[in-house]
C-alpha positions in Angstrom: 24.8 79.6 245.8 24.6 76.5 247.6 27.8 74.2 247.7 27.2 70.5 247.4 29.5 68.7 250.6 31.0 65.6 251.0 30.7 63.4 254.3 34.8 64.0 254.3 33.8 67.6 254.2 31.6 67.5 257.1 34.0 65.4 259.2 36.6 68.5 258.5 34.0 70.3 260.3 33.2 68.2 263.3 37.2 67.7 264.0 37.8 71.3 263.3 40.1 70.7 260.1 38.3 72.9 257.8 40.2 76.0 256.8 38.4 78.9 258.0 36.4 80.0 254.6 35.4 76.6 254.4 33.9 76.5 258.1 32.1 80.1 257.4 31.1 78.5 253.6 29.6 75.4 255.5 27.9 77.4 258.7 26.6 79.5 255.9 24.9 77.0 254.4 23.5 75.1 257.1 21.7 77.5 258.2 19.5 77.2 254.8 19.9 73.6 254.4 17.7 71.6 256.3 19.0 68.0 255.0 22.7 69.3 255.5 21.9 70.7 259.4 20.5 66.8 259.9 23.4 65.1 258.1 25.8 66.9 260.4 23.8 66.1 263.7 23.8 62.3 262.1 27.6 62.6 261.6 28.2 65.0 265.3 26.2 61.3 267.1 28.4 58.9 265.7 31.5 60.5 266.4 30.4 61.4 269.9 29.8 57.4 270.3 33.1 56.3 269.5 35.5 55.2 272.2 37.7 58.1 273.9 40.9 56.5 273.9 44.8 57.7 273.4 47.7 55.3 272.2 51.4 55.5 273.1 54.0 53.9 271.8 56.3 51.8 273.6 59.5 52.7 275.1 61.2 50.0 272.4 59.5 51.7 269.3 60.5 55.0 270.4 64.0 54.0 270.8 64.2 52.3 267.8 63.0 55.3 266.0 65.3 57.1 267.5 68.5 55.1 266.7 67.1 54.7 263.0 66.8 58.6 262.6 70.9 58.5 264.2 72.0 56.0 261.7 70.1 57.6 259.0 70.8 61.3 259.5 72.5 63.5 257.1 76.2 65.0 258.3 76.1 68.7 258.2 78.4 70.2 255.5 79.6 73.4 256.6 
């Protein structure tokens, strides 16, 4: 039986966040869908088009994080 997908599911895919049945499920029926097999290759283009990039925080934010987490922080009962 043929499973009806959602563009989310077929983003899963592409990023490799499916769970393994659900990648075998989805490869299973791509190979008998025809409209499917074209809507990934649609979804496989845009995703190769967007921008490469990688973001880093600053060296404030992390350090602010990092005193927050102090001042928050449980004590350990022992």
């Amino acid at each position: 039986m043929t499973q009806n997908y959602t563009l989310d599911d077929l983003v899963r895919l592409i990023y490799k966040e499916a769970s393994t049945t659900e990648r075998l499920s989805m490869e299973i029926d791509l190979d008998r869908d025809y409209e499917l097999r074209e809507e990934l290759k649609n979804l496989q283009f845009a995703a190769s088009q967007l921008p490469k990039c990688t973001f880093a925080p600053s060296e404030k934010s992390i350090k602010n994080i990092l005193d927050y987490s102090k001042l928050s922080a449980k004590p350990i009962e022992v």
